[in-house]
TORFI-123435 format. One record per residue: x negated, y, z negated of N, C-alpha, C, CB in turn. Coordinates in steps of 0.001 Angstrom, whole numbers, padded with zeros to 6 digits, always signed. Each point is the difference from the previous one (the first is absolute). Glycine has a CB too. Example, Ala and Ser with C-alpha at 12.3 -4.5 7.8 and 13.67 -1.06 7.14 Angstrom:
BEGIN
-013190-005690-007800+000890+001190+000000-000900+001200+000000+001892-001173-001246
-001542+002223+001966-000820+001190-000060+000770+001090-000730-001184-000628+002145
***
This chain:
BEGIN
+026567+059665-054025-001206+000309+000769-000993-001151-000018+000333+002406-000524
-000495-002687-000584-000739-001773+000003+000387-000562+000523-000477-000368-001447
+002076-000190+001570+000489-001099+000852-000563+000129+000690+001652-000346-000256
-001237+001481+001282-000146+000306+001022-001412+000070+000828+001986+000835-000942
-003031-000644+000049-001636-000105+000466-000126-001694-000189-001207+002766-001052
+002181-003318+000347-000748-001657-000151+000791-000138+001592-000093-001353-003364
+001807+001475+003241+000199-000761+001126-001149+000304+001201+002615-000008-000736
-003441+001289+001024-000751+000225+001263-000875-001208-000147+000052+002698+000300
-000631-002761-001353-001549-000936-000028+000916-001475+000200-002158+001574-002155
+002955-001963+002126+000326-001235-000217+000354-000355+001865+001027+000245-003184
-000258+000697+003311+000214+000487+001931-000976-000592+000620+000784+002364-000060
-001950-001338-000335-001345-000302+000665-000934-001164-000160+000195+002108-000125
-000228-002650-001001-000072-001603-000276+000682-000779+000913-000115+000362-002233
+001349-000507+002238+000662-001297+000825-000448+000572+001218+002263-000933-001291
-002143+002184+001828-000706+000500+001218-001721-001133+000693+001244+002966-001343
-002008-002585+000140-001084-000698+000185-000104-001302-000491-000794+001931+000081
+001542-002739-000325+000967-001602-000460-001253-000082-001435+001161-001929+003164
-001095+002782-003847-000954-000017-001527+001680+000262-000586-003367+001408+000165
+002361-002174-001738+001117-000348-001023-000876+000840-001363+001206-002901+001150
-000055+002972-001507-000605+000989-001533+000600-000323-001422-000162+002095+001553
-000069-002347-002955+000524-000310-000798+000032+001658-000656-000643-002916+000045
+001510+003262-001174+000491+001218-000883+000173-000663-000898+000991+001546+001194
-001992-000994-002354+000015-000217-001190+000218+001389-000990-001415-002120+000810
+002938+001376-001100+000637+001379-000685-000282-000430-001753+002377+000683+002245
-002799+000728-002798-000417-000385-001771+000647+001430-000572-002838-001615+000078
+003788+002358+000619+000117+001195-000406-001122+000742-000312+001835-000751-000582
-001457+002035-000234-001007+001167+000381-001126-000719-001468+002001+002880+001290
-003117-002631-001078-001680-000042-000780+000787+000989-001363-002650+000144+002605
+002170-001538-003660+000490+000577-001548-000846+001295-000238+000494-002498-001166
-002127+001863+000981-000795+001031-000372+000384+001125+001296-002066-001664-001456
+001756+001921+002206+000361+001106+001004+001061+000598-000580-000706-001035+002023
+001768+000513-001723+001382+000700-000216+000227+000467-001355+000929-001385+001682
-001092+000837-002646-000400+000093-001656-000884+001518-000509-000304-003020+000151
-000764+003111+000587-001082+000297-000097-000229+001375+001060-000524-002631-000861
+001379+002590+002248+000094+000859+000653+000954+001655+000010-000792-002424+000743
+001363+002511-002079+000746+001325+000078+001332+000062+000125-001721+000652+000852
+002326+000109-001171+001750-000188-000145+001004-000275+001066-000414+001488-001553
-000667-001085+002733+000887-000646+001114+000113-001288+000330-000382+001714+000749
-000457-002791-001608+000244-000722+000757+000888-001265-001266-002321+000967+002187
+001565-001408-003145+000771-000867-001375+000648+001137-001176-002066-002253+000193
+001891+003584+000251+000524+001032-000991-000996+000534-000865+002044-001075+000008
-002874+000627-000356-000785+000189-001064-001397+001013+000288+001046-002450-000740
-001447+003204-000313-001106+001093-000194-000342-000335-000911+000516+001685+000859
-001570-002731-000600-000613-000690-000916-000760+001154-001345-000333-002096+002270
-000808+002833-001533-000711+001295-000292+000795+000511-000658-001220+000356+001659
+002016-000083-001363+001127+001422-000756+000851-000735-001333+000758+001438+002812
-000365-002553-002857+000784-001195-000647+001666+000531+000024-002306-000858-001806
+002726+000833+003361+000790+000178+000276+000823-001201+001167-001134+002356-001002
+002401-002413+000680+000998-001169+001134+000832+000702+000511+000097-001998-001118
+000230+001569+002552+001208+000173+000197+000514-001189+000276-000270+002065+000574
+001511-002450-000879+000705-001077-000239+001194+000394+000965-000888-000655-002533
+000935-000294+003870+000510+000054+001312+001822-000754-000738-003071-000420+002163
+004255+001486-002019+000942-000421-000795+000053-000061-001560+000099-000976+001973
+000364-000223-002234-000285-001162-001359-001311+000155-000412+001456-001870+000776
-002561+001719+000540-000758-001153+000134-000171-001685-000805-000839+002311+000687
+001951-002770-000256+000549-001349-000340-000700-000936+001285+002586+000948-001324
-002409-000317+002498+000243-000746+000937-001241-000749+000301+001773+001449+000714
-002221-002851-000822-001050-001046+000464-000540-000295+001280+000936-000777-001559
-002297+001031+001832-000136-000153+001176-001636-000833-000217+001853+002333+001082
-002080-002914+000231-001158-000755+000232-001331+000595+000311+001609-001374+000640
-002455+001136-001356-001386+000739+000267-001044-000566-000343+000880+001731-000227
-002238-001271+000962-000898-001472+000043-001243+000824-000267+001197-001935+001933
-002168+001348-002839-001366+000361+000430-000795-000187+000931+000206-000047-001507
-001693+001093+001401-000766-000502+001284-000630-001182+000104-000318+001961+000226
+000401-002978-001599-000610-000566-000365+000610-001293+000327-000903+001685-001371
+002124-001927+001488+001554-000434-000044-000492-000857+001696+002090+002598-001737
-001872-000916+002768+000555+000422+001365-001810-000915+000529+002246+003259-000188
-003490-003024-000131-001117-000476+000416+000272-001932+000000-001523+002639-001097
+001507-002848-000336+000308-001499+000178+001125-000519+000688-001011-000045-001851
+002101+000909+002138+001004-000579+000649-000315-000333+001194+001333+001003-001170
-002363+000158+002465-000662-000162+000897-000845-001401+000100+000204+002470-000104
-000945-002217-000780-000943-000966+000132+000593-001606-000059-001606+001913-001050
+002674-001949+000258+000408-001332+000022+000771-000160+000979-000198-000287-002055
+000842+001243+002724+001445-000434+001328-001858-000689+000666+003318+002813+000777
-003679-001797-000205-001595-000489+000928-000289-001331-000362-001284+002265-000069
+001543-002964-001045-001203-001010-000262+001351-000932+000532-002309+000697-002417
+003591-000700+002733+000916-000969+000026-000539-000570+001604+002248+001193-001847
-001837-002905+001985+000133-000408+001078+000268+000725+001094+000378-001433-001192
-000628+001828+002399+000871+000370+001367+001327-000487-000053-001925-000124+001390
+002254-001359-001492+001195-001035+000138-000192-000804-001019+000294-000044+002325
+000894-000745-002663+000217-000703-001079-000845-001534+000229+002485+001462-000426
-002175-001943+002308-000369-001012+000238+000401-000888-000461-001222+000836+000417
+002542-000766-000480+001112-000971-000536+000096+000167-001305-000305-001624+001544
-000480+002092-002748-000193-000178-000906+001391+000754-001170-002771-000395+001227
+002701+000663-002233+001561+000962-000542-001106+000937-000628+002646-001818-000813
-003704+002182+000407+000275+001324-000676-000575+001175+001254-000389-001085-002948
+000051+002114+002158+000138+001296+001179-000531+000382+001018+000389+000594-001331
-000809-000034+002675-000531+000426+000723-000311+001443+000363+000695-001963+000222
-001439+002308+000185-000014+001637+000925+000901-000226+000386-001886+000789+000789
+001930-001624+000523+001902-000126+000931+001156+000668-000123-000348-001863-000108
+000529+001142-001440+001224+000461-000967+000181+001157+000368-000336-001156-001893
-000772+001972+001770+000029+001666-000051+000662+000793+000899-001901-000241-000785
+001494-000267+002434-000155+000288+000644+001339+001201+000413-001769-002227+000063
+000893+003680+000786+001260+000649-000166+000932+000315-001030-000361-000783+001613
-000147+000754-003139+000838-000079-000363-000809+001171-001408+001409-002707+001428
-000688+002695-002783+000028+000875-001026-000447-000995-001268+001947+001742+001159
-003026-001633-001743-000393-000790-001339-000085+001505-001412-001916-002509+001799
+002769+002252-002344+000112+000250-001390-000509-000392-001189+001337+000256+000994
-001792+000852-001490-001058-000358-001278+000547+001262-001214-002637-000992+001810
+002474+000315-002598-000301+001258-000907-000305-000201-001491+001498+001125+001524
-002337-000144-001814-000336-000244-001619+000762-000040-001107-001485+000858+000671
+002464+000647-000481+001006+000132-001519+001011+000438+000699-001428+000705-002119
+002752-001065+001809+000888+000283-000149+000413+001334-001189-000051-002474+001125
+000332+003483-000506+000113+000987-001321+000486+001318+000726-002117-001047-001675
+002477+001553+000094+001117+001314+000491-001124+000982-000506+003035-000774-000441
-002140+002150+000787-001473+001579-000211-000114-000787-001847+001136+003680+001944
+000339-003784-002763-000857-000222-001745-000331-000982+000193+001046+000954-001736
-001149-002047+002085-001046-001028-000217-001546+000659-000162+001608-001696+001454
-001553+002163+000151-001576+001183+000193-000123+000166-001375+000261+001693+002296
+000547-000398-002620+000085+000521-001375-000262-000111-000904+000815+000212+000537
-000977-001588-001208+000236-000611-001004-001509-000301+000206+002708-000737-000309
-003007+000182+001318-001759-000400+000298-000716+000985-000099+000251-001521+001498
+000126+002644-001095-001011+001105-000032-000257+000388-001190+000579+000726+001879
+000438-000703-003170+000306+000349-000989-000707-000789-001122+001945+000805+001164
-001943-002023-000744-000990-001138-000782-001283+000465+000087+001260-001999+000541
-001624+002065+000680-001698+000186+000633-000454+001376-000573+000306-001280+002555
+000507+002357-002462-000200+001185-000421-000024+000027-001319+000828+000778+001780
+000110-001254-002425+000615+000259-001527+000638+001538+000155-002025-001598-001562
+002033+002053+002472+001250+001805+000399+001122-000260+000051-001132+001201+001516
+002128-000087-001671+000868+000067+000519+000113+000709+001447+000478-000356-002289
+000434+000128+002746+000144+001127+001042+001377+000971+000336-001671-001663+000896
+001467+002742-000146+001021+000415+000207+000729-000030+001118-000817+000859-001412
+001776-001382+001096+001370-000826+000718+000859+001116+000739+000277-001958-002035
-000242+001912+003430+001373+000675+000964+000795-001104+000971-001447+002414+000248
+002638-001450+000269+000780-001406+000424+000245+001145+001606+001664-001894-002953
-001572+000842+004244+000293+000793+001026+000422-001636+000727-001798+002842-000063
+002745-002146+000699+000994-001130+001014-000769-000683+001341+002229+001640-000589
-001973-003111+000483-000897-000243+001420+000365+001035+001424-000014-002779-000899
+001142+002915+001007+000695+000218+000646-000475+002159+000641+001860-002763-001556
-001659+003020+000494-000901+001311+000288-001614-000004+000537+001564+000740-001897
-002220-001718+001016-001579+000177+000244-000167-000758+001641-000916-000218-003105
+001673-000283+002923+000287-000587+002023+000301+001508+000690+001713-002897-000269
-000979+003177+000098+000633+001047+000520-001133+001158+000502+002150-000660-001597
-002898+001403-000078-001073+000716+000168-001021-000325+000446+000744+000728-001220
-001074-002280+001320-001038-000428+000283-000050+000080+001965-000010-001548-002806
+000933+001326+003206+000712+000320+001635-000511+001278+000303+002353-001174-000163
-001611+002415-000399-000296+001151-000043-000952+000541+000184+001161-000236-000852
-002169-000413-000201-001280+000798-000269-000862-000713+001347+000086+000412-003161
+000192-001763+003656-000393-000661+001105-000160+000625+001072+000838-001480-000819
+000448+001796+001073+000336+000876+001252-000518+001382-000076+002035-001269+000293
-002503+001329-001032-000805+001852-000591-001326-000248+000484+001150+000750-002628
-001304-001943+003242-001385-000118-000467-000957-000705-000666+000835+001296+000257
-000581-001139-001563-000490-000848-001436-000254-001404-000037+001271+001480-001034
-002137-002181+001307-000045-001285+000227+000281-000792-001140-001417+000484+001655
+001311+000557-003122+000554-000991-001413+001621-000037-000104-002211+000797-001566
+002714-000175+002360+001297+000135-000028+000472-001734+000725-000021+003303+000215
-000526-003601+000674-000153-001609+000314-000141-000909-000815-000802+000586+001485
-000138-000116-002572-000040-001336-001001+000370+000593-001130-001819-001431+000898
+002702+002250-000676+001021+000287-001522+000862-000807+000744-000158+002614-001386
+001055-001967+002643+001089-001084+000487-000297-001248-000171+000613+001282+001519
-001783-002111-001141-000006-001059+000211+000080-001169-001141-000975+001193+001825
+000187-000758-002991-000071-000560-001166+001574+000554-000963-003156-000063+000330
+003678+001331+000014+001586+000069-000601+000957-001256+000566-000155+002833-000015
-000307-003107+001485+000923-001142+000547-000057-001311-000634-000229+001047+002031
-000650-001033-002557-000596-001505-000653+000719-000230-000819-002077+000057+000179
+002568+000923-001101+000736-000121-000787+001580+000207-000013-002113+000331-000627
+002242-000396+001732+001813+000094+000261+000716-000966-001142-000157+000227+002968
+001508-000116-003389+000725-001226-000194-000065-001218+000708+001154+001472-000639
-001129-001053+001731+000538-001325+001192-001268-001206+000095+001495+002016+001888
-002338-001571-003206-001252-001180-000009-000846-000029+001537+001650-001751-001811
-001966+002457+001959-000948+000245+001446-001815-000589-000250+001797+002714+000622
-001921-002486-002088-001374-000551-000022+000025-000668-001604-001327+002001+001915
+002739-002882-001622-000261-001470-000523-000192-001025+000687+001049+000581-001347
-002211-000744+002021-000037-001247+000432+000392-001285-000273-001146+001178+000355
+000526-001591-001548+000593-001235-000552+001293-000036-000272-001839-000325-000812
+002711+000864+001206+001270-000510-000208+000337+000304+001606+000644+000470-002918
-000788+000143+003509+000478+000471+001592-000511-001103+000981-000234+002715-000440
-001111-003243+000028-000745-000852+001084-000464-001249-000420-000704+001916+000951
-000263-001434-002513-000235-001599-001161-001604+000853+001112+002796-003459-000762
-003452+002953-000379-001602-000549-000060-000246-001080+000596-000304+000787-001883
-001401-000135+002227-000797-001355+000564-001156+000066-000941+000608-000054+002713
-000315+000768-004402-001156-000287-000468-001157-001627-000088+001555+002087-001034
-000021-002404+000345-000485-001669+000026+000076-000706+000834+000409-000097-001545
-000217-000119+002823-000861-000662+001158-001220+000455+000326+001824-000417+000856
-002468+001825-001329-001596+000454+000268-000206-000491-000934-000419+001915+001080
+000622-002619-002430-000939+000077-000680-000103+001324-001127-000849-001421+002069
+001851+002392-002031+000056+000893-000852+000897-000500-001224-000465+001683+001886
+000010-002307-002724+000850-000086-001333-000810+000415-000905+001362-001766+000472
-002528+001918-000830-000878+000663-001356+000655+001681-000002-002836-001694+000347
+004052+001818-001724+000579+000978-000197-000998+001208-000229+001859-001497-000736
-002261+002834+001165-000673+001060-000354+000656+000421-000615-001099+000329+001316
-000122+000501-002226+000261+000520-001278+000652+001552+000737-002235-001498-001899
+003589+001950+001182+000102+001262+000096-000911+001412+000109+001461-001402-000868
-001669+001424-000944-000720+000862-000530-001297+000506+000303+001281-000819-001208
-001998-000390+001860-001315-000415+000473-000205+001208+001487+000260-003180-001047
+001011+002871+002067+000256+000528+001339+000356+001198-000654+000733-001920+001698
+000267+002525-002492+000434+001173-000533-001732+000883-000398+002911-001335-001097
-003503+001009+000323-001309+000010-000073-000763+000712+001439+000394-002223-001720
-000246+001486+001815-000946+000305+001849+000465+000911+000769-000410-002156+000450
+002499+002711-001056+000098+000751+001130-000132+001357-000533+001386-001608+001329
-001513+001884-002972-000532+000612-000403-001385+000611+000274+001590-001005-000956
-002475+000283+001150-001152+000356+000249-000309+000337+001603-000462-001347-002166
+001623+000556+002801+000119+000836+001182+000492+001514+000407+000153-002168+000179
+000643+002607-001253+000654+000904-000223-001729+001123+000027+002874-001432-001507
-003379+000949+000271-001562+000855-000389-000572+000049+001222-000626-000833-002343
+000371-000353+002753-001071+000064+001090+000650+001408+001168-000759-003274-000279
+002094+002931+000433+000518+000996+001366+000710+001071-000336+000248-001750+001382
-000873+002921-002236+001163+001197-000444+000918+000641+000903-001551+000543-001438
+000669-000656+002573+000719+000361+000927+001233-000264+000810-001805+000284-000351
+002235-001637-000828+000983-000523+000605+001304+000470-001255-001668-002199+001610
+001215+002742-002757+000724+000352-001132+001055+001165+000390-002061-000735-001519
+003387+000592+001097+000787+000919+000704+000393-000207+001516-001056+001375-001631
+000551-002380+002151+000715+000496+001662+001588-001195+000234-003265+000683+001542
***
């Protein structure tokens, strides 16, 4: 369904001869972290996981903090190189820039939350493959979280769907993104995002 809404906007671009860059960072740590079991598994509030499979499987995810400077620096690049070798907007053009903060599986999460907290939590296991499934279901019912249960279960397929860095490679370091962020720090924040939005606890 995304494809499918990008291919329209992209249609309608070359339509009106405008060009557009996509800057993909996977799904927002604190958000997704911080947002409820549908989406990184976790009930923060409750000190509860669900662990999608294994949860072994590694995927790419970025802060807001990450995704802002990444903006700001593609913007500050040349238009054109002007003969020159390092980067341009140009480069971009039409095209997909990749970023991301951590590389990490649901226990990595785990392990961070667990530091920051000093808790344990309580641990369940459910198949990507089903929570896709129900997440469809409950879609078609209606349920608009049933969308971002599917959508964030897909993330985590085997078939590496939201490993970027190995599927596409980064453009951290041509923006200018190499100062490593602190885990625990972002784990932190999505915690307190968790407080700030109860309303997001459980969905």
């Amino acid at each position: 369904m995304i494809y499918n809404a990008n291919a329209q906007v992209d249609k309608q671009l070359h339509e009106l001869n405008l060009s557009s860059i996509t800057l993909v960072c996977g799904f927002w740590y604190e958000w997704s972290l911080g947002g409820g079991p549908n989406k990184y598994g976790f009930d923060l509030t409750n000190k509860k996981v669900i662990l999608f499979d294994n949860g072994d499987a590694k995927v790419n995810t970025s802060t807001w903090d990450l995704c802002g400077r990444a903006i700001a620096n593609l913007l500050q690049l040349p238009i054109t190189s002007d003969g020159g070798s390092g980067p341009c907007l140009s480069d971009y053009k039409n095209k997909n820039v990749y970023i991301s903060s951590f590389y990490l599986s649901q226990k990595d999460m785990l392990e961070s939350v667990k530091r920051v907290t000093g808790e344990e939590f309580e641990i369940t296991h459910e198949s990507t493959e089903k929570r896709v499934q129900d997440g469809k279901k409950a879609f078609g019912a209606g349920d608009v979280q049933g969308w971002v249960k599917l959508l964030y279960s897909r993330y985590f397929y085997p078939d590496n769907v939201g490993d970027h860095q190995t599927t596409h490679g980064l453009q951290n370091e041509v923006l200018g993104l190499t100062e490593k962020e602190d885990l625990d720090e972002n784990t932190r924040k999505a915690i307190q995002f968790a407080k700030d939005n109860p309303e997001l606890t459980g969905v």
